[in-house]
C-alpha positions as CSV (number, residue, x, y, z in Angstrom):
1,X,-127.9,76.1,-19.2
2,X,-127.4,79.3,-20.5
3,X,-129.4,82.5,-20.6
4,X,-128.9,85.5,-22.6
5,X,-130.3,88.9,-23.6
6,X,-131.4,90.0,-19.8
7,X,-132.7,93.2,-18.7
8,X,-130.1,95.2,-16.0
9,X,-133.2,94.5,-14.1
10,X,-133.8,90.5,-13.6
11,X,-131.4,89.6,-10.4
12,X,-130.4,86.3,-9.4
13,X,-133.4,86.1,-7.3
14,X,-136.2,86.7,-10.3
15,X,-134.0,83.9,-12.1
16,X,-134.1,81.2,-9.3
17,X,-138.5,82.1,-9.5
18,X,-138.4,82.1,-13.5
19,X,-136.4,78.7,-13.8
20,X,-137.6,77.2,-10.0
21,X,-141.0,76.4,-12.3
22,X,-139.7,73.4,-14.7
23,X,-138.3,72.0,-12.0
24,X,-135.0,72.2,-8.7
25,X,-132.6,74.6,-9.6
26,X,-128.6,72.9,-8.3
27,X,-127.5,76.3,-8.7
28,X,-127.3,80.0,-10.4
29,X,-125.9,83.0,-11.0
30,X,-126.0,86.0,-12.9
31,X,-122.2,87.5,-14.8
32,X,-121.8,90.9,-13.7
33,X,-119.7,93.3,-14.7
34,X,-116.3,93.4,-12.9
35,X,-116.0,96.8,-12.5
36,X,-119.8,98.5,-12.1
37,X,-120.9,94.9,-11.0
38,X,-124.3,95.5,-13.6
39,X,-125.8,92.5,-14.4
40,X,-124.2,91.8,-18.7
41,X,-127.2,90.6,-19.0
42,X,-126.3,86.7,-18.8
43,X,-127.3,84.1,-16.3
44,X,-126.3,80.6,-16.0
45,X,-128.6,78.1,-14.4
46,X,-127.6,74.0,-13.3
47,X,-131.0,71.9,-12.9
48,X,-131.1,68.2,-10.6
49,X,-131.8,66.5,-14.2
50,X,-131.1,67.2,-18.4
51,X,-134.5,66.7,-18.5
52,X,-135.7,69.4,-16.4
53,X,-132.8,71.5,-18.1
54,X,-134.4,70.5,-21.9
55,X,-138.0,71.7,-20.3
56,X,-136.9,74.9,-19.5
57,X,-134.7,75.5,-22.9
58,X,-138.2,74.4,-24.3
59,X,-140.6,76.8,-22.6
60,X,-138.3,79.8,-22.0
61,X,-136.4,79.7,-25.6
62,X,-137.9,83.3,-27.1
63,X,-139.9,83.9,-24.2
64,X,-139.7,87.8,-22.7
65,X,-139.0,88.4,-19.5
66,X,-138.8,92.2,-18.5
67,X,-140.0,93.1,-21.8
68,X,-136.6,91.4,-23.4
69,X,-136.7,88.5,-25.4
70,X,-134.1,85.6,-23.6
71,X,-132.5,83.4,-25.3
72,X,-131.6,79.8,-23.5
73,X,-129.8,77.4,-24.5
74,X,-127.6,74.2,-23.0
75,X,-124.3,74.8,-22.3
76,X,-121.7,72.3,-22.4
77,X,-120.7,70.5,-19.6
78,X,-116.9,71.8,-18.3
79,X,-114.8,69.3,-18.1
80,X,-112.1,69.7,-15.5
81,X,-108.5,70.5,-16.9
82,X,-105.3,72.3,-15.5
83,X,-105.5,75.5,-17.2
84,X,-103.0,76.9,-19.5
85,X,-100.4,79.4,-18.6
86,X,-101.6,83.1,-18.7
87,X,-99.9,85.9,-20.7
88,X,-96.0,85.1,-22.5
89,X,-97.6,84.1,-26.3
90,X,-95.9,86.3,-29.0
91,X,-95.9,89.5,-30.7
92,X,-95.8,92.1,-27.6
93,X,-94.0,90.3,-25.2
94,X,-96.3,90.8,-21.5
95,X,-99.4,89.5,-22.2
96,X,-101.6,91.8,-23.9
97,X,-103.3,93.5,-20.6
98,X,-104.2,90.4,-19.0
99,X,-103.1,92.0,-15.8
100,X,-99.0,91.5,-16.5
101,X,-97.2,95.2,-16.3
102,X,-94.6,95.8,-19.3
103,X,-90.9,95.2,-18.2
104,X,-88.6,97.3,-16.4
105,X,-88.9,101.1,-18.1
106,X,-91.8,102.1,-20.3
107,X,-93.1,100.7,-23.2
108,X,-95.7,102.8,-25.8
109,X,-98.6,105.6,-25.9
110,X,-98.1,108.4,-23.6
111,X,-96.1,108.0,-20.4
112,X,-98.4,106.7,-17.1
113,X,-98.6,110.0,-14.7
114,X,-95.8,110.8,-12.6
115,X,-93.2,108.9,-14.8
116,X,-89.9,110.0,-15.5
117,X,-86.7,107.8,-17.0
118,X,-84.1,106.8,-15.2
119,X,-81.2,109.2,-14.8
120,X,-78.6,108.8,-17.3
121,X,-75.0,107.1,-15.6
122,X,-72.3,109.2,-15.2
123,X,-69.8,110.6,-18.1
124,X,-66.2,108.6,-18.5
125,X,-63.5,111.2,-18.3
126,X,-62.3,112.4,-21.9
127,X,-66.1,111.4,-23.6
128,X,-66.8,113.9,-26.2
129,X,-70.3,115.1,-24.8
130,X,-68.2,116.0,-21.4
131,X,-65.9,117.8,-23.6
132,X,-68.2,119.5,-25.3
133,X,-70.0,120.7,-21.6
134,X,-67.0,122.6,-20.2
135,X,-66.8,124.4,-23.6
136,X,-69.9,125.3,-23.4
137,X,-69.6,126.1,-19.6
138,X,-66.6,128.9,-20.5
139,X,-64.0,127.0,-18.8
140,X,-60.4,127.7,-19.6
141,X,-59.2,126.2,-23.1
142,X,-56.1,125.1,-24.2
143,X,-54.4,125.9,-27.3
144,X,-54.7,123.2,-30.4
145,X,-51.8,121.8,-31.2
C-alpha cells in the first residue's frame, strides 16, 4: 500500500501506530531523500491480508495526519524480474547522469575544477606550425630560393 502527501514530521514509527490499528503490519518504511535523508513525504506499508490492506485504504484515504491530508492507495504487487541494463540508450552516449562518467576527456558545460586537457604530442620535423615557431623565436633564416 502506498501513502502519500506526509509531513517531514511522521517517522516510520508514527506509521507502524497509524496503520498497526486496521490490522498486522508485514512491513514498512518511509522513502527518504538520498542525500538529506528527509522523509519525501511517502511511506509504503505491506499488511498479513488484502483485506486488512482495503480497510486501511478505506479509513485512511483523505484522512490528515499532522495536519496534511494523506492519500493511500494499493500498490501493485512487484513481480520479480531481472532488471534491464542501466545507462547506454541513445542520444548522449553515458547514460544521462545515472551515475556513469562521460568518456575519456571532457564532454560539455564548464570544465569540472582542476581540469586541464591533455598535452598536445610532439611536432614532426618540417610541420609548418614548428616552422613557423623558430621564425618567431629569431633563429637564423635562410635565404628563399
Amino acid at each position: 500500500m502506498l501513502i502519500s502527501n506526509l509531513t517531514r514530521n511522521v517517522g516510520e514509527e508514527h506509521i507502524k501506530e497509524i496503520f498497526g490499528t486496521f490490522g498486522a503490519v508485514k512491513a514498512h518504511s518511509l522513502v527518504l531523500d538520498e542525500r538529506s535523508k528527509v522523509s519525501r513525504g511517502i511511506a509504503n506499508v505491506e499488511f498479513e491480508t488484502l483485506e486488512q490492506a482495503q480497510d486501511a485504504v478505506a479509513g485512511m484515504d483523505g484522512a490528515q495526519v499532522d495536519g496534511n491530508e494523506i492519500a493511500v492507495s494499493l500498490a501493485p504487487t512487484r513481480v520479480a524480474r531481472r532488471s534491464p541494463p542501466r545507462g547506454g540508450g541513445g542520444g548522449y552516449g553515458y547514460g544521462h547522469g545515472r551515475g556513469r562518467s562521460p568518456p575519456r576527456g571532457y564532454r560539455g558545460g564548464s570544465p569540472p575544477r582542476g581540469w586541464r586537457p591533455s598535452p598536445l604530442p610532439p611536432l614532426q620535423p618540417g610541420c609548418a606550425s614548428q616552422r613557423s615557431q623558430r621564425l618567431r623565436s629569431g633563429a637564423a633564416r635562410r635565404p628563399r630560393r
